[in-house]
Structure formats: structure tokens, C-alpha cells
C-alpha positions, 0 to 999 in steps of 0.5 A, a space after each residue: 411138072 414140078 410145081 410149089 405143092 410138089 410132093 418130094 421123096 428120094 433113096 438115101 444111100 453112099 453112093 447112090 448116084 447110080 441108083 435105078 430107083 428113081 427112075 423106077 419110081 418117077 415112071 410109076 409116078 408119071 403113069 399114075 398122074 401123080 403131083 411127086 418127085 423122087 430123087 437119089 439123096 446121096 448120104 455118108 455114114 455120117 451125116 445120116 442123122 442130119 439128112 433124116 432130120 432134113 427130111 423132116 424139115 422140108 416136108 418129104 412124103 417119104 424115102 427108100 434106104 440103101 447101103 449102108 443105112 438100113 439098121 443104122 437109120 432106126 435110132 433116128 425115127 419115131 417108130 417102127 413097122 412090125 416088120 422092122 421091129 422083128 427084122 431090125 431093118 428098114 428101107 422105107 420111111 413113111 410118115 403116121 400122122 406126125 411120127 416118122 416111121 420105118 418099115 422094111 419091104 425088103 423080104 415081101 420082095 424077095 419072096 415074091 420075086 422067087 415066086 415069080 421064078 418058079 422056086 420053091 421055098 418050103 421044105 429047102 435048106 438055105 444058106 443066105 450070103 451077107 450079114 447086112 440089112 438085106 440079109 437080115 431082113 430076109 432071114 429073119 422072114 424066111 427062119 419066121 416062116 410067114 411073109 406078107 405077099 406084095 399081091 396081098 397074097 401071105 407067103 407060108 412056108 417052113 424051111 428046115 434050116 437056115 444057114 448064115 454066111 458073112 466074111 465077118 463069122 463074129 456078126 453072121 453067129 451073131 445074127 444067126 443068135 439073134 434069129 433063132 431066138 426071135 423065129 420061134 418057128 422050128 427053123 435050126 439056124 446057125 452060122 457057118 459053112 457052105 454044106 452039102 445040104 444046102 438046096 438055095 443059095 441066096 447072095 445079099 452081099 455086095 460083092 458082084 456090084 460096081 466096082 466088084 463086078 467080077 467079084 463073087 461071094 462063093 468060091 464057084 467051084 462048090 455049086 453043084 447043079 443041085 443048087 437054086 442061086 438067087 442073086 439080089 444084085 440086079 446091076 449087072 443083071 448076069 453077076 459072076 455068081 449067076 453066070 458061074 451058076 449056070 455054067 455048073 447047072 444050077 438053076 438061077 434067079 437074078 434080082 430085079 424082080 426083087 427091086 420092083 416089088 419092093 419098090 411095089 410096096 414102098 410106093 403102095 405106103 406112100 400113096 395108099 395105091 398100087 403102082 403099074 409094075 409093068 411100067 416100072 419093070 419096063 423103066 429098069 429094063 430100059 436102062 441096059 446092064 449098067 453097074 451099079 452099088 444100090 439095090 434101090 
């Protein structure tokens, strides 16, 4: 029941209409007896800065971001998490007393969300697909070698190289650079091609979300069954590069685990409370296999 002392928070992406955060979200806030409401805040490129200040003007306890905002939202916010600091990410805005601040639970979720499908991290060569706010948070955390676990439990691992594929191979050099200069954790980063060496496919493009749902962001003629793929797309929750992974014996990892968990720790920030996972797991799940452009 939404009443005058309501708390309201929301996903800000374009387009988001057809984002699975809010109804994640409200479930989570319903099993948890919560006076809140969180809504898809659909936000061009442009009006980015006049939506944050809205935000600030009608009191909102919070707020996820998603495509395309997540790096161009920092030079409107009083601060950052040393999360987002290093990453130069962010998907969650939080308040600290009257500073508007941002931090990335992006990373923690995706780590988590391998954990929980049985793949291994230490030791393996990584080729992360994208150049975009998921992608360079996760990244920077996996090239660092720590993540703090959404459990409380801290992720350690060492992988021996990352590697960074964009279709722009200006941004992914770029950010394979800035990387490398920031980890500091004996990680060989570079950007390039998909090689023989690589164990863990990681996809952080869009390309497999609606409207490019037959799209997919490698030629899958180079996996091989030695490949682990992990597609953070969750909408379809089969992408192309899953379905064509299985196809050639690779084994798979599909991403709602990373959208729940992520989602964990935003609510977490927001009510200094966990969430019922298995509630908001079983809020996304119930809306079938539709399509989708947000991963919040």
C-alpha cells in the first residue's frame, strides 16, 4: 500500500521499460514488510543529469543504473564507493547522510553467481566480451584478484591473464591500459583476440538482448568444448551464445544468478538488511523467457 510516507526508488536506464528489477525488487520489499516502491525510470542519454537531480528533489532512498548510464552517471554524484572508485562504474546510488553517492554491485554478483555454478576462477584465462560499465567493472575486480562476496564471504582468486574484446579495439586497449595500471595484481591484461588459451568466456555486451536476440557476440564457430561461457544477458535466458556453446560442448553459465545478487546487495545498501533471495528468484523466474534490454 503506497501511503504519503512511502519510500520510492527505481532503475534508471534507455529503455527500461522492460526491466525485471522492479518486479524483483517489490517482491523482496513485500516479503520484507517494507513501507517502498521501486519503479523503471526511463532515462535518455541526455536528460541523465536533470533525472539525478529529480531524484534528489523528491527524496528517493535510492536507485539502480543500467545501460547506458553506468560510467556517465559519476560526474553527477557527490561520491563514490571504493568499489566504483577503482572500477569507474557504478549501478547503485545510496545516500550518506546528505551526499548522493554511487557504488557498483555488479562484480560481487557476477563472482557470486559463477560460484554458485560450479566454475572456477583461480588459475583460468579470461577473455571478458564488452568495454561498457558491466564489463569494466568485472574486470578491473577479476585483473585485482579480490571481490567482496554478496554472502560476506571475500572472493580471492589470481587468473593468469585477462584478456578484453570490444568491437571498438581503440576503448577495449584502452581499458585493458587502464587495468593494468590500476590491478597491480600480477594479472597480464591486454586486449585482443579470442586465443586458444582462453578457459572462460565472459559476454558483457548486449548483443543477445532484445531486439538483437539472435545476435551473438563471438563467431561460435571458435568455442571449443574446453570453453566455460558465462552470459550476463539473462533475457533470453538461452542467449544464441549459450545455446551455441552447448551445442559444441562447452560448459555453460546463464546470468540471473548475477542479477539477483547484485540486486542482494543494492537492496542490502539501501535498508541495512538482507533480502529473501529465494523470493526475488522466484519473482524473475515467473515472468517466463521474455526479452529484454536491461540487466537490472
Amino acid at each position: 500500500m503506497i501511503d504519503g510516507t512511502t519510500k520510492l526508488l527505481g532503475v534508471l536506464g534507455w529503455p527500461v521499460e522492460n526491466s525485471k528489477s522492479p518486479v524483483m525488487h517489490n517482491a523482496a520489499i513485500r516479503a520484507a514488510g517494507l513501507n517502498a516502491c521501486y519503479v523503471p525510470l526511463p532515462c535518455p542519454a541526455e536528460a541523465l543529469g536533470d533525472v539525478i537531480a529529480g531524484l534528489r528533489g523528491l527524496g528517493f532512498l535510492g536507485a539502480n543504473l543500467t545501460i547506458p548510464h553506468k560510467q556517465a552517471v559519476i560526474p553527477h554524484l557527490d561520491g563514490l564507493s571504493e568499489e566504483s572508485r577503482f572500477t569507474g562504474s557504478v549501478n547503485t546510488l545510496y545516500w550518506e547522510g546528505d551526499r548522493l553517492m554511487g557504488t557498483t554491485t555488479d562484480a560481487p554478483g557476477a563472482v557470486l553467481n559463477l560460484r554458485e555454478a560450479g566454475v572456477e576462477l583461480d588459475g583460468r584465462r579470461v577473455v571478458i566480451l564488452g568495454n561498457g560499465g558491466a564489463a569494466r567493472a568485472l574486470a578491473f575486480v577479476l585483473a585485482r584478484g579480490t571481490c567482496a562476496g554478496t554472502d560476506g564471504i571475500d572472493e580471492t582468486f589470481r587468473l593468469p591473464q585477462l584478456t578484453v574484446l570490444g568491437r571498438s579495439e581503440e576503448k577495449a586497449g584502452a581499458l585493458a591500459q587502464d587495468i593494468a595500471t590500476a590491478s597491480a595484481a600480477g594479472t597480464a591484461v591486454r586486449s585482443g583476440l579470442l586465443t586458444g588459451f582462453a578457459a572462460l568466456i565472459i559476454n558483457c555486451t548486449s548483443v543477445g538482448m532484445a531486439p538483437d536476440i539472435q545476435g551473438c557476440p563471438i563467431d561460435p564457430a571458435l568455442l571449443e568444448p574446453r570453453h566455460t561461457v558465462y552470459d550476463i544477458v539473462y533475457q533470453p535466458r538461452e542467449t544464441v551464445l549459450l545455446r551455441e556453446g552447448r551445442r559444441k560442448g562447452c560448459r555453460t553459465a546463464e546470468g540471473i544468478g548475477m542479477l539477483v545478487h547484485q540486486g542482494t546487495m543494492s537492496f542490502r545498501t539501501w535498508f541495512g538488511r538482507d533480502p529473501d533471495t529465494d523470493t526475488m528468484f522466484a519473482a524473475i523466474k515467473g515472468l517466463g523467457d521474455g526479452n529484454s534490454r536491461s540487466r537490472h
